[in-house]
Each structure stands twice: as structure tokens, then as C-alpha cells.
N, C-alpha and C positions, 0 to 999 in steps of 0.2 A: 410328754416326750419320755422316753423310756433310759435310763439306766448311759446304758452305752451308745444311742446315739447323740447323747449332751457329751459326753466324753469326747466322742470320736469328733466334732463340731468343735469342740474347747481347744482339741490337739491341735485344730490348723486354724484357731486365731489370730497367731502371730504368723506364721508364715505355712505356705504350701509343703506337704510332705508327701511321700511313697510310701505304699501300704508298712512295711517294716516300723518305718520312723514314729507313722500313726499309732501301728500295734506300742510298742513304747511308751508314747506320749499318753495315751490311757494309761497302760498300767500305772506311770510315774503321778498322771494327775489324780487318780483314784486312790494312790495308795495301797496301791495292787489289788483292790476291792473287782476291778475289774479286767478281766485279763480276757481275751478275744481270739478264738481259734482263726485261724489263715481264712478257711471258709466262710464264716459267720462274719466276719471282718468284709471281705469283698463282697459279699452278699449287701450286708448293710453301704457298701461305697456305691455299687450299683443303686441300689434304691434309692438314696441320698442325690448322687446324679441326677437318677430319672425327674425325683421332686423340686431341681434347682435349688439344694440348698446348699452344693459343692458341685466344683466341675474340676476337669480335666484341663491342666495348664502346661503341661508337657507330659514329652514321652519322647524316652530315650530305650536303647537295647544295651543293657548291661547280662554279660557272660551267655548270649541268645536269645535272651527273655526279655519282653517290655515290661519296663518299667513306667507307672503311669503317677506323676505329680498331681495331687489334687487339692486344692483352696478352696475355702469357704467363698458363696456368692453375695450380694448385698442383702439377700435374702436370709441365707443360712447366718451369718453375722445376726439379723434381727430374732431370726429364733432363735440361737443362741440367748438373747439378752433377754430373751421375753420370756423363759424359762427359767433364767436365774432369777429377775426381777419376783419370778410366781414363786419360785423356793423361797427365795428373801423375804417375800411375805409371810408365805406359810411357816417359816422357820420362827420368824418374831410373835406368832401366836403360843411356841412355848416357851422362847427365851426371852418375855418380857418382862421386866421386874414385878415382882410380888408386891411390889408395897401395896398397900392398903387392903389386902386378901389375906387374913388371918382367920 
């Protein structure tokens, strides 16, 4: 799983957000490592859609324009975790203690 879509996945965890909120919620989980132009953001919300791993749970029209709420599926939740779980491994193959490697 690439970069930004484990961010944009991690952003609506806790709860359903609108593209804006999303855009956000990366940069802030990233550490501003990842920051998501308007296009490259919707693009990835559509694919994310199409693959059930977030959907669309409201839509309202705020100032003419839809506004579309989108949550993670039971699905997305699981890659979600099965991605951190693969980090969490790969991570402990450098940050394991040294002992006995001299």
C-alpha cells in the first residue's frame, strides 16, 4: 500500500470526513510528510470507492457544491491494520535490540 493511501485510510478511522477534513488529517498524521493536492486526493477517494475500501455516507450542498462524507468499510478498517501490522514487523527487523551482535 503506498504512502498516501494508508494516510488517507488512517484519516477516517475514527470517524467519516469531507475531502478538506481528509486533506488535513494526512498532513497532521504524516507530520506534513504528506500533503495531497485537491485532484490527486479525489482521484485516490474515487479509486478507494470503486475498491470498497471507503464509501460515501452522506452528501450535503454546502455554498452550490456537494459535499461528499466518506468512512472507512469493514474492509478498508482491515487494510488499514494489515498494513500497519506488515510495517510493525518490518519496522522490528531494525529496531530490535542488539544484544548479543557484537
Amino acid at each position: 500500500m503506498r504512502e498516501p493511501t494508508y494516510f488517507i485510510l488512517a484519516a477516517l478511522q475514527d470517524e467519516p470526513a469531507h475531502g478538506y477534513a481528509i486533506m488535513s488529517r494526512v498532513a497532521s498524521l504524516s507530520n506534513e510528510r504528506v500533503r495531497l493536492a485537491t485532484g490527486t486526493l479525489y482521484q485516490a477517494l474515487d479509486r478507494l470507492t470503486r475498491e470498497a475500501l471507503i464509501e460515501v455516507v452522506r452528501e450535503e450542498v454546502v455554498n452550490g457544491r456537494a459535499r461528499r462524507h466518506y468512512a472507512l468499510t469493514p474492509g478498508g478498517l482491515s487494510a488499514l491494520q494489515a498494513e500497519a501490522a506488515r510495517m510493525a514487523s518490518a519496522a522490528r527487523v531494525v529496531l530490535r535490540p542488539l544484544g548479543g551482535l557484537a
